[in-house]
TORKE-769504 format. One record per residue (C-alpha): residue in one letter; x, y, z. Coordinates in steps of 0.2 Angstrom, whole numbers, m for minus. Each point is the difference from the previous one (the first is absolute). Layout:
+--------+-------+-------+-------+
! residu !    c1 !    c2 !    c3 !
+--------+-------+-------+-------+
!      a !     X !     Y !     Z !
...
+--------+-------+-------+-------+
This chain:
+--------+-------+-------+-------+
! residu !    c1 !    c2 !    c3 !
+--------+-------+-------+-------+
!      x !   602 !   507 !   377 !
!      x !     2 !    14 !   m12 !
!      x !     5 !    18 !     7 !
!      x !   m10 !    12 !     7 !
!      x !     2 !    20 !     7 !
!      x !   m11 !     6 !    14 !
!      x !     1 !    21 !     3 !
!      x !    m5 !     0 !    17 !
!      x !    m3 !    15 !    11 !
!      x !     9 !     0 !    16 !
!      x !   m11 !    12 !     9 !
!      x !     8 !    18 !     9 !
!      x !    12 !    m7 !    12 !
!      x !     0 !   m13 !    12 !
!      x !    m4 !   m16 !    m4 !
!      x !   m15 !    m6 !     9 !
!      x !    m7 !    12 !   m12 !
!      x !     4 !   m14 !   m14 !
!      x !   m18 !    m7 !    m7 !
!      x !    m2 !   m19 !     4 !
!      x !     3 !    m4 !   m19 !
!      x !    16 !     9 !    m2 !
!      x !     6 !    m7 !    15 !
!      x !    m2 !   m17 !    m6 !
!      x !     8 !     2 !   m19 !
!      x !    15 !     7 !     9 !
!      x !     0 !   m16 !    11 !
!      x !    m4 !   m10 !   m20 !
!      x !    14 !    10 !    m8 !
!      x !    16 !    m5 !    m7 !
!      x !     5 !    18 !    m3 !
!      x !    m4 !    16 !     5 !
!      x !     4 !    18 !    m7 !
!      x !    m2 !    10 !    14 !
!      x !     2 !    21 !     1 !
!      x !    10 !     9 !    11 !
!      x !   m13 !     8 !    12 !
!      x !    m6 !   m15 !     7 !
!      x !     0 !    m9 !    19 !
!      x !    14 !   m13 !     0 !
!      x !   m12 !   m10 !    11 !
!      x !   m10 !    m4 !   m16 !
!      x !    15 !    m9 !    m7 !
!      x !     3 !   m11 !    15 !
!      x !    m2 !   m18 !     0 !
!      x !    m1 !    m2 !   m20 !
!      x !     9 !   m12 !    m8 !
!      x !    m2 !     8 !   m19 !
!      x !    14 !    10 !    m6 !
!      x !    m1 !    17 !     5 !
!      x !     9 !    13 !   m11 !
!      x !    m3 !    21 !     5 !
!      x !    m4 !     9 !   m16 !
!      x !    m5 !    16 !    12 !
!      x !     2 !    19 !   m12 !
!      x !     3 !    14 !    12 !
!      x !     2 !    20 !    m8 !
!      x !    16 !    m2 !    m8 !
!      x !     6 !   m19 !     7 !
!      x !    m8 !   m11 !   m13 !
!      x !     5 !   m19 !     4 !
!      x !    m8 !    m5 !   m17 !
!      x !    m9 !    11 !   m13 !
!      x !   m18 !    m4 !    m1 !
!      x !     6 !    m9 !   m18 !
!      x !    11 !   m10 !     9 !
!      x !   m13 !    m5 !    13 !
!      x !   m15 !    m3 !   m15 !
!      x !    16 !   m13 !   m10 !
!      x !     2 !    m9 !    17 !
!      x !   m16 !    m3 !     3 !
!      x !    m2 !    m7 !   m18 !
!      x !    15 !   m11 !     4 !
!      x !    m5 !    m7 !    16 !
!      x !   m17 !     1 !    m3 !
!      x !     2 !   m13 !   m14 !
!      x !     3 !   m15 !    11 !
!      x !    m4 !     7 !    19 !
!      x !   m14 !     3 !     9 !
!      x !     6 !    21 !     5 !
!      x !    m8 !    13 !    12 !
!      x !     5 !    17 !    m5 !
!      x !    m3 !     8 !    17 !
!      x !    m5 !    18 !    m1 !
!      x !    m3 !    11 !    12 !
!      x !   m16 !     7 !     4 !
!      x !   m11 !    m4 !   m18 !
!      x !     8 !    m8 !   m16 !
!      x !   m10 !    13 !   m10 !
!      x !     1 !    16 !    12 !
!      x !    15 !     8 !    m7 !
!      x !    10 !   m15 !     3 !
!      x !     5 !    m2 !   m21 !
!      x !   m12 !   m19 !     3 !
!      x !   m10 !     4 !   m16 !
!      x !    18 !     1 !    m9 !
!      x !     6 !   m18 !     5 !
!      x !   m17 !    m7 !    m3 !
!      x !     1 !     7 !   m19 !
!      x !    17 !    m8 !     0 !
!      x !    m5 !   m17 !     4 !
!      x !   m13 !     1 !   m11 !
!      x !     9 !     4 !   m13 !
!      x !    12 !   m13 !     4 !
!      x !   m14 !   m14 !     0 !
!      x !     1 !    m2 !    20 !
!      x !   m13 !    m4 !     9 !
!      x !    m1 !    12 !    16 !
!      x !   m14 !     5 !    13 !
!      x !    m4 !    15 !    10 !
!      x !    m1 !     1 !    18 !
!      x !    m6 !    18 !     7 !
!      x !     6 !     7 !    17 !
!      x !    m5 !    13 !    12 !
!      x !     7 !    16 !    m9 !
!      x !     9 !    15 !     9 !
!      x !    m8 !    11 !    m7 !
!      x !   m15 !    m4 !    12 !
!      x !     7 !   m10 !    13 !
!      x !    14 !    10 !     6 !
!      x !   m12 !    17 !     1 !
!      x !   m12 !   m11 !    10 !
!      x !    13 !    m8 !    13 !
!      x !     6 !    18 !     3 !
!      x !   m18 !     4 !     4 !
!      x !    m5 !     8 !   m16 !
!      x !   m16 !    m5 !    m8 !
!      x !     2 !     5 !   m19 !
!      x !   m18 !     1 !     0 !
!      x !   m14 !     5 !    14 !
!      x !   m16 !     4 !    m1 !
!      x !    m2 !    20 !    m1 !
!      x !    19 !     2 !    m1 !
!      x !     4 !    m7 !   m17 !
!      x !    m7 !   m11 !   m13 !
!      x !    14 !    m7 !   m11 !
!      x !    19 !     1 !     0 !
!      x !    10 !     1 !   m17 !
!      x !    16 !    m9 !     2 !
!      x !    18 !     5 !    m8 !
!      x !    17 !    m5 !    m1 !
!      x !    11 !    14 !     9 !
!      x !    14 !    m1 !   m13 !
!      x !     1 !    m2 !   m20 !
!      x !    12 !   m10 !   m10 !
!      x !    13 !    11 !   m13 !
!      x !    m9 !    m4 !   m15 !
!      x !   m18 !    m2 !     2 !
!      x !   m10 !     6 !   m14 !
!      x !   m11 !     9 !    14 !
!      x !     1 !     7 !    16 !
!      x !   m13 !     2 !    13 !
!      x !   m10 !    17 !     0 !
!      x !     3 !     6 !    18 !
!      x !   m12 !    16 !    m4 !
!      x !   m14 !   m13 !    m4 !
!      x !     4 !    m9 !    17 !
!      x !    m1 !    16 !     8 !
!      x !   m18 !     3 !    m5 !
!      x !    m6 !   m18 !     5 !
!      x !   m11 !    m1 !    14 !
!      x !     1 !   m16 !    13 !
!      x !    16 !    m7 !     5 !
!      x !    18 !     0 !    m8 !
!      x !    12 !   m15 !     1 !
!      x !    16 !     3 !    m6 !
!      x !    13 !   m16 !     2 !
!      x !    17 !     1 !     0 !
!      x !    m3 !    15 !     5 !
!      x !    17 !     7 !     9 !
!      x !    12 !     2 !   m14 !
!      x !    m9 !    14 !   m11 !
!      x !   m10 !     6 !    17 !
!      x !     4 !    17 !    m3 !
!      x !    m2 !     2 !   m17 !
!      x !   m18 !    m8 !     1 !
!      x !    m7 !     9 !    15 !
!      x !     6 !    16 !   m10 !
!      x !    m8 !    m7 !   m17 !
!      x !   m15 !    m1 !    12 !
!      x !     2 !    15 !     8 !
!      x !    m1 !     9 !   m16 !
!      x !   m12 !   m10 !    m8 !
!      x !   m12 !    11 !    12 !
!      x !     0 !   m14 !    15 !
!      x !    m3 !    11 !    15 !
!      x !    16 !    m1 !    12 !
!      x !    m8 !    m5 !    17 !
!      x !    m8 !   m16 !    m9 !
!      x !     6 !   m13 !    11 !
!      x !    13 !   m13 !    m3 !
!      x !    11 !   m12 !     7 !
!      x !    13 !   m10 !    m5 !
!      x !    m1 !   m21 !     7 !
!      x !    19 !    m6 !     0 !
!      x !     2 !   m20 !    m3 !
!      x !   m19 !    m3 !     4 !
!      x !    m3 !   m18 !     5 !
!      x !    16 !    m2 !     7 !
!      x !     5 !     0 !    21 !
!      x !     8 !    18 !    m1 !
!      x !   m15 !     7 !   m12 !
!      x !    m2 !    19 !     5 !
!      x !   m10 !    16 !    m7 !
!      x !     3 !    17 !    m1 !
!      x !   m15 !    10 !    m3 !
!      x !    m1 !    17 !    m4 !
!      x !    m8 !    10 !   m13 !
!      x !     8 !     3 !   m18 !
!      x !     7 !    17 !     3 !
!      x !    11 !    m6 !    14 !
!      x !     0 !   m18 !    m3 !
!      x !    17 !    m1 !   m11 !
!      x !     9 !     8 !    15 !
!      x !    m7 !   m12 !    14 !
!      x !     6 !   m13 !   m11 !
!      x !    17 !     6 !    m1 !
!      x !    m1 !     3 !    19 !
!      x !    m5 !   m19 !     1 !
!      x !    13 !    m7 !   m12 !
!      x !   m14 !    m8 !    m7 !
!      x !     8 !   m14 !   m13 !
!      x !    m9 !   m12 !   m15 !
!      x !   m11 !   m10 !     0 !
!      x !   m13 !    14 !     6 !
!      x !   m15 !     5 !    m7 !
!      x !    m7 !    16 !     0 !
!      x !   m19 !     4 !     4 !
!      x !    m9 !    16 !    m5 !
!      x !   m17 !     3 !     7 !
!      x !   m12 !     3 !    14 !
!      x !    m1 !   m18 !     4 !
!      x !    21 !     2 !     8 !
!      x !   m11 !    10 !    15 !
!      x !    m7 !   m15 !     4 !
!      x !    18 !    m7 !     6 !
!      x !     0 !     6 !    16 !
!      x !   m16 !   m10 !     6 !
!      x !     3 !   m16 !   m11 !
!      x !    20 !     1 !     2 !
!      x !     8 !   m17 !     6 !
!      x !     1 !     3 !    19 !
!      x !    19 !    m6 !    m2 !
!      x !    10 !    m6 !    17 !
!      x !    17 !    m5 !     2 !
!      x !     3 !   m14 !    14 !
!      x !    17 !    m2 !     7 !
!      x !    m1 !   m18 !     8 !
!      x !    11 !   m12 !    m2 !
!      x !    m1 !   m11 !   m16 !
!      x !    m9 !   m17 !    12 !
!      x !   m16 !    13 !     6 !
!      x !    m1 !     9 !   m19 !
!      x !   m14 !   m12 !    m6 !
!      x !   m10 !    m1 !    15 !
!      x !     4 !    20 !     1 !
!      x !    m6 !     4 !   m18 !
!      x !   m13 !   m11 !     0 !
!      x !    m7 !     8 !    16 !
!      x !     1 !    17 !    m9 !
!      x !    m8 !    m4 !   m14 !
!      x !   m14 !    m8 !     7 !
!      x !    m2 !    21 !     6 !
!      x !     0 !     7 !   m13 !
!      x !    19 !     4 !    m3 !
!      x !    11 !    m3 !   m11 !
!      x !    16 !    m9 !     7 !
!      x !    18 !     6 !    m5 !
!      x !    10 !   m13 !     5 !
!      x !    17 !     7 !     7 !
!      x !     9 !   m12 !    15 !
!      x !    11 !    13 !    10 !
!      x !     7 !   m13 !    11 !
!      x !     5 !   m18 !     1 !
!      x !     4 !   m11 !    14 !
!      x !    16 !   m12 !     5 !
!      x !    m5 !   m14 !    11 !
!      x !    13 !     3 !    14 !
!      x !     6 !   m18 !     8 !
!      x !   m11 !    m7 !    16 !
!      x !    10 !    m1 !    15 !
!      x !     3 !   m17 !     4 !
!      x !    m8 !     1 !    18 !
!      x !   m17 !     8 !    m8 !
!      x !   m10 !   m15 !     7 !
!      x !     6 !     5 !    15 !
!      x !    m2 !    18 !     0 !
!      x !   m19 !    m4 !    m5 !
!      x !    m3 !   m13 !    17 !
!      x !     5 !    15 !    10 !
!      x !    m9 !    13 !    m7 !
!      x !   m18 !     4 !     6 !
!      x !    m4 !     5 !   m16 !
!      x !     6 !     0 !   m17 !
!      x !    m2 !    15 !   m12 !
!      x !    m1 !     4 !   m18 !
!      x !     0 !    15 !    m8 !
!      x !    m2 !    m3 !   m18 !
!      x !    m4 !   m14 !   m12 !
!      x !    16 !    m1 !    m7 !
!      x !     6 !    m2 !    18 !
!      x !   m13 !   m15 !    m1 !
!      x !     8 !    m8 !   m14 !
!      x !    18 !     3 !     3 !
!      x !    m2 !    m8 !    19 !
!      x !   m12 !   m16 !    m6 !
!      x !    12 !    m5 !   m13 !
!      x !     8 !   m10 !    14 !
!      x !   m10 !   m16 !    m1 !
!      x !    m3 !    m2 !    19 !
!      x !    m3 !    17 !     3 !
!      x !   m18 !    m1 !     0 !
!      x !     1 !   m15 !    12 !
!      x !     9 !    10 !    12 !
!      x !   m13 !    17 !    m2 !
!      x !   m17 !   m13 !     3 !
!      x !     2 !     1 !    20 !
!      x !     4 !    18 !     0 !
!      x !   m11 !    14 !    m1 !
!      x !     4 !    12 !   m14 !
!      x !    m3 !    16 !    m5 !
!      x !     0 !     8 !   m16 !
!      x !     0 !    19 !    m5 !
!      x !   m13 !    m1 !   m11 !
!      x !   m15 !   m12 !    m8 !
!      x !    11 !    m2 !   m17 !
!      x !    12 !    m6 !    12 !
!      x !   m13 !    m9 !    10 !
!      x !    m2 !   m10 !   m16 !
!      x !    18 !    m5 !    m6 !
!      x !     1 !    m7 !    16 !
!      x !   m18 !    m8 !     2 !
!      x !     3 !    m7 !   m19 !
!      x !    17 !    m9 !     7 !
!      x !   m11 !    m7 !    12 !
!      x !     5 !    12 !    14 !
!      x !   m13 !     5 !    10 !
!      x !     0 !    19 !     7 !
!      x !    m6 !     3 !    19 !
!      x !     2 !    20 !    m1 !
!      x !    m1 !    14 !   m13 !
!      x !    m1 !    17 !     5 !
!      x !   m13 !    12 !    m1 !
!      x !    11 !    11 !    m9 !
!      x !    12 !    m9 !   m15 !
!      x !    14 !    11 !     6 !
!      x !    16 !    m1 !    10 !
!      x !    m9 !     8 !    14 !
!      x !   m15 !   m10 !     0 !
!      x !    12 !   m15 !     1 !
!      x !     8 !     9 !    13 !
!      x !   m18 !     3 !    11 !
!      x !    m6 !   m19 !    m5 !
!      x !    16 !    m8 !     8 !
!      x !     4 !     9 !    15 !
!      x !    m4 !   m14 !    11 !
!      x !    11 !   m12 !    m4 !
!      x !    18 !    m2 !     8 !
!      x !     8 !    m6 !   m15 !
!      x !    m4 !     2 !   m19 !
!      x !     9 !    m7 !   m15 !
!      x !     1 !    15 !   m15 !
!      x !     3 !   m10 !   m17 !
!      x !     1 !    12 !   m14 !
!      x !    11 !    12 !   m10 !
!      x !    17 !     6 !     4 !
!      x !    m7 !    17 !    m3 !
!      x !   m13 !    m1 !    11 !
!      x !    m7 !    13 !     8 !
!      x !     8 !     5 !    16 !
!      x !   m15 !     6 !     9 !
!      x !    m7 !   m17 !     3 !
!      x !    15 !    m6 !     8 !
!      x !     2 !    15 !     9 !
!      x !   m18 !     2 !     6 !
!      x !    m3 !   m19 !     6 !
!      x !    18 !     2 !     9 !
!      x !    m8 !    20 !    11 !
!      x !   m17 !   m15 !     4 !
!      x !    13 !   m11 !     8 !
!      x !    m1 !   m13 !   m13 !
!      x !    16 !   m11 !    m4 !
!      x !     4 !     2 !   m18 !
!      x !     9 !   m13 !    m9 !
!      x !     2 !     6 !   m18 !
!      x !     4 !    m8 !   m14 !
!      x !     4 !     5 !   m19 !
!      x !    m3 !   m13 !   m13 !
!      x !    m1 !    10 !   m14 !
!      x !     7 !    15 !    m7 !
!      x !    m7 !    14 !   m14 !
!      x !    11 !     7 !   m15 !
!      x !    m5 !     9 !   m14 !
!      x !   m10 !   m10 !   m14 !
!      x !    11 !     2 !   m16 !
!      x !   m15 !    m2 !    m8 !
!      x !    m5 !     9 !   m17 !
!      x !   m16 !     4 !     3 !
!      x !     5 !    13 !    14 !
!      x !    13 !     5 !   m12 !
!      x !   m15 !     3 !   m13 !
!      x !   m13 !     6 !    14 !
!      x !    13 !    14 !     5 !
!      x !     3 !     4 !   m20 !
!      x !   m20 !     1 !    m3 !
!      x !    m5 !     6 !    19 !
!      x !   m10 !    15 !    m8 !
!      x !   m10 !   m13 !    m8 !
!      x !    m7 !    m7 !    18 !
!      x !   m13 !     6 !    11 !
!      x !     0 !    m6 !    18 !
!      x !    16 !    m7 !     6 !
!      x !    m2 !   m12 !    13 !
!      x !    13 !    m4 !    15 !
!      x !     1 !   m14 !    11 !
!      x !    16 !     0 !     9 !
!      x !    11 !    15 !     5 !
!      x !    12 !   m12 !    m9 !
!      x !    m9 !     3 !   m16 !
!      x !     0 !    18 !     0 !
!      x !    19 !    m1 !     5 !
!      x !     6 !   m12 !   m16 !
!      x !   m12 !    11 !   m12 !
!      x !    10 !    15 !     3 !
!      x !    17 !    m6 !     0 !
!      x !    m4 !    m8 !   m15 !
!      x !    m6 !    16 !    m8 !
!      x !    15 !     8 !     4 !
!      x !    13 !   m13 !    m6 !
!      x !   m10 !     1 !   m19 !
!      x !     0 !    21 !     3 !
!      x !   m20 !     1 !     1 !
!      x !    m2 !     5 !    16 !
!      x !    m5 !    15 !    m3 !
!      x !   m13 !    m4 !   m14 !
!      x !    m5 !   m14 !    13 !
!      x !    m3 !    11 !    14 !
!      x !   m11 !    13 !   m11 !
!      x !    m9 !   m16 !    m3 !
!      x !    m3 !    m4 !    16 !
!      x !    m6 !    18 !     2 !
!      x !   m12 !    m1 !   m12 !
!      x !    m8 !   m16 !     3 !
!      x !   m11 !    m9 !    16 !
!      x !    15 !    m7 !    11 !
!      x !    m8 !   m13 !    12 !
!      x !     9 !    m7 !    16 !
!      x !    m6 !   m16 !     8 !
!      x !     4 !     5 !    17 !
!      x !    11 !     9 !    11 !
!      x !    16 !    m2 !     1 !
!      x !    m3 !     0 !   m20 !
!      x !    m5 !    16 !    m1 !
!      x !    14 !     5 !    12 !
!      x !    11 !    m6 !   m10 !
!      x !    m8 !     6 !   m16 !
!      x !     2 !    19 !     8 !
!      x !    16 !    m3 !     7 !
!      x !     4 !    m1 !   m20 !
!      x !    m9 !    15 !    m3 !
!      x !   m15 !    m7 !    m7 !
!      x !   m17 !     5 !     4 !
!      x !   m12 !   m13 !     4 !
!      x !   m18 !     4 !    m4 !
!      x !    m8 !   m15 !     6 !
!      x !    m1 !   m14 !    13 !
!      x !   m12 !   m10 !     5 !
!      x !    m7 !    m5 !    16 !
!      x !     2 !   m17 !     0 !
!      x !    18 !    m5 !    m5 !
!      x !    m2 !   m11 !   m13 !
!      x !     4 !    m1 !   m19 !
!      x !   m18 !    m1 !    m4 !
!      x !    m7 !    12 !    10 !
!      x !    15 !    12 !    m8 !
!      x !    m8 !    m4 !   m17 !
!      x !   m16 !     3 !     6 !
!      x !     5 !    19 !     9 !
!      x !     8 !     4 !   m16 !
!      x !   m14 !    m7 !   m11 !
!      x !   m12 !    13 !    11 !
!      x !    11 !    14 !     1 !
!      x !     1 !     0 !   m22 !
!      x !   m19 !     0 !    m1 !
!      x !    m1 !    15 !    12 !
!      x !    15 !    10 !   m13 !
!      x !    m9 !    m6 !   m15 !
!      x !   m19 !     3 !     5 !
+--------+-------+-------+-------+
């Protein structure tokens, strides 16, 4: 089959905001061109030839001659995707290599994508238009190539009504805003700045154009960004993403995220913790015939304990408690049924649920919480307790990234005392403690329960909410309420 060159749009960001038909070329390709701002996940799982042509200011990999002859080289004998992010045609130099391939007699198709230059205002919350705030938006490149024949007229800008969109709008920030500014733009017009839209650690920083070049130097705002201009940025604070961070371990993330977006958030994914399976002690079987009752105070608990096959056997003529109904499940999902759950999902409500028994079987983290031990042992009850699994910090690089970008989240929600703990001592070994506790500070910080929250203040962190009920869920649902009370 001859050759053939598809320019395909790759959207703002992440990949699931691919079309369907781009999706499937890359899948067809034998080679793919691909930019430098671009989600890696979109490359995964090819089997074409990739090869990174991506132009930064200053860092050129290949000049845009050099990428229009490689195209007309491979576009000779290969079926090619030159993947582009957001729209080939929106400042992305597409028309250019489509003139080259014509000119070279090769044949080559078009494949639009969502372009920045509305999506990335509009996940940040920022309609460029709306009804009786603006009509239309111009949109512009934010700087000019050395050499063009004709620069933009800021002063024209300035006197447009609607919305302005200014891409790539970081390096020359300062200059345009004060090409604006003197154009006769009035300097409390709003404006915000949308760092890396489309991508997990997206943030905004709005302001107005007379102060908004210094809140982005406050921020450290870096490219991509995009700067918006207009009465349509006030609209951000009601239409904003509702951003929260979740700390679980890596196993509850999908269940966790999904929960949250199913209310209306939208999830940071940032494991604080992970968990080593300690070994079983050998006379486990034993341990559980003598017990009255058997207790778990986790899911991961769950899961570390029934990874012995004949576990499970040994639990089905006990009774067994668990600390909670996410517990209740693990267990009930292993086949285990659970005889009590307390009133309150809490150490205490364990505590209250099991005084009458003589002898209770603990099964759950080395760093469990000393209360429950403590309290069942002041009721009379004999504890036998036993670790089989310890916590340790994640390692993982979406805390680090999460803790680089905390200004960028909303509601930060903890689980474990554990959680809060590894979040701080990870702040500190990258040297953004600081910047993480003014985070913390100016956000929702929400704490499942007590000893959380306990712990949470103990770090000097104030907790604004926790709910009633101490679950993950009804967490997400407190902090849900308590943001459309702020925002109202």
């Amino acid at each position: 089959m001859p050759g053939k060159v598809y320019l395909v749009g790759a959207g703002p960001g992440t990949p699931d905001l691919l079309t369907q038909r781009a999706t499937r070329l890359l899948q067809e390709a034998e080679v793919v061109l691909y930019d430098r701002l671009l989600d890696p996940g979109m490359l995964e799982g090819l089997s074409a030839r990739l090869i990174d042509v991506g132009k930064s200011a200053g860092r050129h990999k290949m000049t845009q001659d050099e990428i229009n002859s490689l195209l007309v080289e491979l576009g000779r004998e290969h079926r090619v995707v030159r993947l582009k992010g957001g729209d080939p045609y929106v400042f992305g130099r597409g028309g250019e290599e489509a003139l080259a391939l014509l000119e070279a007699g090769i044949p080559f198709q078009v494949v639009p994508g969502v372009t920045s230059a509305v999506a990335v205002p509009e996940l940040a919350g920022i309609p460029v238009t709306h009804r009786g705030v603006s009509a239309s938006f111009t949109v512009v490149t934010g700087h000019e190539e050395p050499g063009k024949d004709r620069n933009l007229d800021w002063s024209t800008l300035a006197r447009l009504g609607g919305t302005l969109v200014v891409l790539m709008g970081v390096s020359r920030l300062e200059e345009n805003v004060s090409a604006l500014l003197e154009g006769g733009k009035d300097r409390g017009t709003p404006a915000a700045l949308v760092e890396r839209g489309g991508w997990p650690e997206q943030r905004t920083v709005a302001g107005t154009l007379g102060d908004i070049v210094a809140r982005a130097k406050e921020a450290g705002v870096k490219p991509p960004a995009i700067l918006v201009v207009g009465d349509v940025v006030g609209l951000e604070k009601d239409l904003g993403p509702r951003r929260l961070a979740i700390f679980r371990t890596d196993n509850q993330m999908a269940e966790s995220a999904a929960m949250a977006e199913s209310l209306g958030f939208e999830p940071v994914q940032a494991p604080a913790i992970s968990l080593e399976p300690l070994p079983l002690p050998e006379d486990l079987t034993d341990r559980i015939a003598r017990a009255d009752c058997v207790v778990f105070t986790s899911s991961n608990g769950v899961e570390a304990a029934l990874a012995k096959p004949d576990l499970a056997r040994a639990l089905s003529s006990k009774t067994v408690a668990a600390i909670g109904p996410m517990t209740a499940r693990a267990l009930e999902d292993r086949g285990v049924a659970v005889s009590v759950l307390p009133e309150e999902y809490s150490s205490l409500g364990l505590v209250q649920a099991l005084a009458g028994f003589d002898r209770v079987l603990l099964l759950r983290s080395a760093q469990g919480s000393v209360s429950l031990s403590s309290g069942l042992q002041e009721k009379g009850v004999v504890v036998d307790d036993v670790p089989i699994y310890q916590i340790s910090g994640s390692g993982d690089v979406r805390l680090d990234r999460l803790i680089r970008r905390a200004r960028s989240v909303e509601v930060f929600a903890f689980t474990s005392g554990s959680t809060s703990r590894y979040l701080i001592k990870r702040a500190r070994e990258m040297g953004q403690e600081e910047e993480l506790r003014s985070a913390l500070a100016a956000g929702m910080v929400v704490a499942i329960g007590p000893p959380t929250r306990t712990e949470l203040e103990r770090l000097g962190v104030r907790v604004d909410i926790m709910p009633e009920r101490y679950t993950f869920q009804e967490m997400l649902k407190a902090a849900r309420d308590a943001l459309n009370r702020r925002r109202l």
